[in-house]
C-alpha positions in Angstrom: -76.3 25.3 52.7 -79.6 25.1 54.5 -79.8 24.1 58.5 -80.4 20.1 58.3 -84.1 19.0 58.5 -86.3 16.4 58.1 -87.7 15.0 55.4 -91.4 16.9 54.3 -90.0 20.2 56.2 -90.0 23.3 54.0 -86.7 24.8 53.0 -86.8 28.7 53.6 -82.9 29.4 52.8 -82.5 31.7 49.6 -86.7 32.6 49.5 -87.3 34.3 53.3 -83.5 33.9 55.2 -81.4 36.5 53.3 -77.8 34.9 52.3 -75.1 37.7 54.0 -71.7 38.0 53.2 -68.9 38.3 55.2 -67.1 42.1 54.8 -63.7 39.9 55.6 -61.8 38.7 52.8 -60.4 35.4 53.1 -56.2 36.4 53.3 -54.0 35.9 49.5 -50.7 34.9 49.5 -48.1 36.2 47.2 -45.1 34.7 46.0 -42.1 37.1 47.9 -40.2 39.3 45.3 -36.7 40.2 45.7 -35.7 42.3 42.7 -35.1 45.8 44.8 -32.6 43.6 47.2 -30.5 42.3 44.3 -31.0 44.8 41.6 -29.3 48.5 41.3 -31.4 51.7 39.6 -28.7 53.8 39.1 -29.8 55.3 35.5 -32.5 55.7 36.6 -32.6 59.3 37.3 -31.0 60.0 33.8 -34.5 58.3 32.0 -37.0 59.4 34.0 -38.8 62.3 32.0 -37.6 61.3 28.7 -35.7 59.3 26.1 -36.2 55.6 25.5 -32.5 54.4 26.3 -29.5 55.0 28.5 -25.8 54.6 27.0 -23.3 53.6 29.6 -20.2 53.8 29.4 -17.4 51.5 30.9 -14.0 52.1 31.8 -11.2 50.9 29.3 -8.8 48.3 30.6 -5.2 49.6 30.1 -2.1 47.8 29.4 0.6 48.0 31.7 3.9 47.4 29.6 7.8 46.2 31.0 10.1 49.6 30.6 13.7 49.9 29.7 15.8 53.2 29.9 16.0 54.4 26.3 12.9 52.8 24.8 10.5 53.8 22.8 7.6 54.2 24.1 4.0 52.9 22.8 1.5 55.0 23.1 -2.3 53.6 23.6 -5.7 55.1 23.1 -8.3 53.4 25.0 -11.4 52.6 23.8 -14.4 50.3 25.8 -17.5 49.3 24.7 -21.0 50.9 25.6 -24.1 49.5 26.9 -27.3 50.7 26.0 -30.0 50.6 28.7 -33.6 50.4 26.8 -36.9 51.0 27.8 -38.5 48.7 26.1 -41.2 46.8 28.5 -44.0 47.2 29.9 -47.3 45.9 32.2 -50.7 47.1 33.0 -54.0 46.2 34.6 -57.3 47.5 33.9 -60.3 46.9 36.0 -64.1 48.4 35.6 -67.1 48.2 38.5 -70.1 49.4 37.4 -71.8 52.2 39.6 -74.8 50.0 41.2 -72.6 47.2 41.9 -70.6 50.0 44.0 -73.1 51.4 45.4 -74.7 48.2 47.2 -71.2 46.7 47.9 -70.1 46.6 51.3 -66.2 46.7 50.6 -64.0 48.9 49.0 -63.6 46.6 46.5 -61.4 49.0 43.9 -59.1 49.5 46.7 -58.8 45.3 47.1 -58.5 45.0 43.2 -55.5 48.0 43.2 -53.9 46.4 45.7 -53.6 43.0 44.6 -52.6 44.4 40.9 -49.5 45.9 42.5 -48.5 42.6 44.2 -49.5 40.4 41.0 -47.1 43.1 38.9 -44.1 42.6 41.2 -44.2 38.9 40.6 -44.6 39.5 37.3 -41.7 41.7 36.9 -39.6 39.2 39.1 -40.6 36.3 37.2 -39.5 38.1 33.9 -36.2 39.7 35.0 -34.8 36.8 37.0 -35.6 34.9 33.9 -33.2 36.6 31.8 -29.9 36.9 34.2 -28.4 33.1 33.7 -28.0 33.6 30.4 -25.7 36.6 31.1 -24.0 35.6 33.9 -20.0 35.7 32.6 -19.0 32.4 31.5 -16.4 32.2 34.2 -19.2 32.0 36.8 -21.4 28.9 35.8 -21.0 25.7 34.2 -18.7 22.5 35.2 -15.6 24.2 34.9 -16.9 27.8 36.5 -13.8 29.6 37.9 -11.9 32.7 36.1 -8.4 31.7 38.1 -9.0 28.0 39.3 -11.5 26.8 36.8 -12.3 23.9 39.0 -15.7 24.8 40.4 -18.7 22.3 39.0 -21.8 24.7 39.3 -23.6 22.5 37.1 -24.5 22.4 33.6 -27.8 21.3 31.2 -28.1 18.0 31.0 -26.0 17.1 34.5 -27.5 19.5 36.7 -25.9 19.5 39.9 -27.4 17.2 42.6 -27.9 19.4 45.8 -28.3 17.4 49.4 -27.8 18.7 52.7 -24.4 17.2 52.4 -23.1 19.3 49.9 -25.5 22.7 49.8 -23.1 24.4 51.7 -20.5 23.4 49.4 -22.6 24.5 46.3 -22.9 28.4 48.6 -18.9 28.4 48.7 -18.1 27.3 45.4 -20.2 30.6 44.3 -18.4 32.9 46.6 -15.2 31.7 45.2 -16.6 32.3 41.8 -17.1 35.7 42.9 -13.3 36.2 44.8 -11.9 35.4 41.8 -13.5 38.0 39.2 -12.3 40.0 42.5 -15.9 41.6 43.6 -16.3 43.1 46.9 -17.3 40.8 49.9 -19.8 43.3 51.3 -23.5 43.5 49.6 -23.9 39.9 48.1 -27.0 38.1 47.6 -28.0 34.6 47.1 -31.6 33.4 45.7 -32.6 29.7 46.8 -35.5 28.2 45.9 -37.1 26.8 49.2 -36.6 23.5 48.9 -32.6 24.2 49.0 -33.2 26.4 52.0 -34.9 23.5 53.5 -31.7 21.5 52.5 -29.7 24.6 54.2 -31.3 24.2 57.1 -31.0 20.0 57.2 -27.2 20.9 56.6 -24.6 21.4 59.4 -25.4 24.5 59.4 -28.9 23.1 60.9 -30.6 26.1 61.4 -30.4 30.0 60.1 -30.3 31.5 63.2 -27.0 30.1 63.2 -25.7 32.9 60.2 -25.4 35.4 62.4 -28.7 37.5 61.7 -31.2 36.2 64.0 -34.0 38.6 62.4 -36.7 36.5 61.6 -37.8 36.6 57.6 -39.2 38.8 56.3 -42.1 39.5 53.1 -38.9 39.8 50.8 -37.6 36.4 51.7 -34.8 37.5 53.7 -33.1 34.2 55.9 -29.8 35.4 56.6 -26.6 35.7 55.8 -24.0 32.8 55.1 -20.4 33.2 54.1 -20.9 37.1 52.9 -24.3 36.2 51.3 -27.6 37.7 52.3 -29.9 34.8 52.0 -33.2 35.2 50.4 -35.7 32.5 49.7 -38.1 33.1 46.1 -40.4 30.9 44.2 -39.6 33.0 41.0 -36.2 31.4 40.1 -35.9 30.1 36.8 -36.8 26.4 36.5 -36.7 24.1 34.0 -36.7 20.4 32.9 -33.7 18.3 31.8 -34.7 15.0 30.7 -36.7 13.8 33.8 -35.3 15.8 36.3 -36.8 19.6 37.6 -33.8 21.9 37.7 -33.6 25.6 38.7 -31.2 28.3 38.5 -29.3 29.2 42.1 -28.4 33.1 41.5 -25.8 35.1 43.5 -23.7 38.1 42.9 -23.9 41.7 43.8 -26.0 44.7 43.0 -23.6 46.1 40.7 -24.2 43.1 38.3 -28.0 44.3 37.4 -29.8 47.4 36.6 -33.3 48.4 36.4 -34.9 51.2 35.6 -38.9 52.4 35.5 -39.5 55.7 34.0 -43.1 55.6 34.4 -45.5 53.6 36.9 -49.1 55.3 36.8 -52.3 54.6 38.2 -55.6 56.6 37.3 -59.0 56.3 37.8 -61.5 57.6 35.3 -65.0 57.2 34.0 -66.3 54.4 31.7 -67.4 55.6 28.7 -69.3 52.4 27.3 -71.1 51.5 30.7 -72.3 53.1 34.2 -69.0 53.1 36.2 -65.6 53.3 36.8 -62.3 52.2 35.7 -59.1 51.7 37.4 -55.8 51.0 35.6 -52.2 51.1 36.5 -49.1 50.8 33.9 -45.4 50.6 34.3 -42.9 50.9 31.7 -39.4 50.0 32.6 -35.7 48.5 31.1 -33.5 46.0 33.2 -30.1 44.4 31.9 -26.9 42.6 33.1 -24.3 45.7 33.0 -21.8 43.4 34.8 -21.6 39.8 34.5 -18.6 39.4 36.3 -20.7 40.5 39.3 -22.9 37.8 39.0 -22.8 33.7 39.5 -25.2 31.0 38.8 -25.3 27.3 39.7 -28.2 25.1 37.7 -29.0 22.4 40.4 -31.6 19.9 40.6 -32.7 18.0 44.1 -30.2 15.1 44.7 
């Protein structure tokens, strides 16, 4: 916008005052991603150069039998079913700047573009995996009657969501660690995904304030808050959500690494001349698989703002 002037005054912006722009970028803000705290990549070794799928294998359960003196015995051959691990997804991104526009740029702009293709990919990919793990959460760990020993633990369920207030957050936090006691998981590496508006709740709560966990680190860019009864804490605006009748509901997820793998056998970026046009392109694809190998390792609750 030209410098205010009076009326009948020529206006010299844009024909003799050059228009400059800044070499600062205004900052971005990405949505934090979490899947490396909460996920394992254990196959991923065994995929990396080729094949499309892993088969894993999981111990048989064996039957322990009363024994009398004298008895016959019955003999048992195990047998447990496999998993198969696919790779079977993948993202890219392909950008092109043509040569003069380069050449009479003042930024690196290519190295702006690559950078914010790898944050956009991350939410991407922990948008679409955190997606998919309520549905395979083990039956004993979500719903009104969640529990595999007690079966008294109302995590919620569509169409009566659970109500969350800072009354009765910390409640919904303990009811999921029991969910976890009693498929008998370790208490050591847990997690806990909230969406911030229950971690402001968290913080309403008597627990009042996160520093009162017992990790006064302050957050950091993967949305780490702390640690509450065994949980780490982490705070993401990728957690499922959906809409029940009028209400906004979301998935609260919580287990341990051991309940979700994730793989990526390739993740590639390449620069290379256009062919069409006067410049260069820059493109980056990753191919990877991700699945629920243990359910009893994970818990769920589907709450919506009381």
């Amino acid at each position: 916008m030209a410098y205010p002037r009076v009326p009948g005054q020529p206006n010299y912006s844009g024909v003799f005052i050059p228009e400059i722009w800044s070499t600062k970028l205004i900052d971005k803000y990405y949505d934090g991603t979490v899947l490396t705290q909460i996920s394992n990549t254990d196959y991923e070794g065994e995929i990396r150069n080729m094949g499309d799928k892993v088969i894993i294998r999981q111990r048989p359960t064996l039957e322990i039998r009363d024994y009398q003196i004298g008895q016959s015995l019955i003999h048992q051959r195990p047998t447990a079913p496999v998993l198969e691990l696919l790779i079977d997804k993948g993202f890219y991104w392909d950008t092109i700047i043509d040569d003069i526009v380069e050449k009479q740029q003042d930024i690196d702009q290519m190295n702006i573009w690559a950078e914010d293709a790898s944050e956009q990919m991350k939410i991407k990919l922990d948008t679409r995996v955190l997606g998919t793990i309520p549905p395979d959460v083990a039956a004993t760990n979500k719903g009104a009657t969640a529990g595999r020993i007690s079966g008294n633990l109302n995590l919620g369920v569509t169409g009566t969501p659970l109500a969350i207030t800072s009354a009765n957050v910390l409640n919904m936090i303990m009811y999921l660690g029991q969910a976890l006691d009693e498929e008998n998981n370790p208490e050591t590496g847990r997690f806990l995904l909230l969406p911030f508006w229950v971690t402001t709740l968290l913080k309403l709560s008597d627990l009042k304030d996160a520093s009162l966990t017992g990790d006064g680190t302050s957050p950091l860019r993967n949305g780490r808050i702390g640690i509450i009864d065994r949980f780490t804490v982490y705070n993401s605006n990728l957690l499922p959500r959906y809409t029940d009748g009028g209400d906004t509901t979301y998935s609260v997820i919580a287990g341990t690494q051991a309940g979700i793998t994730f793989a990526t056998q390739l993740t590639k970026t390449e620069d290379l001349r256009a062919e069409s046009t006067f410049g260069d392109i820059m493109r980056g694809l990753m191919v990877y698989g991700h699945k629920v190998t243990k359910p009893e390792a994970l818990a769920t609750a589907y709450v919506t703002a009381g």
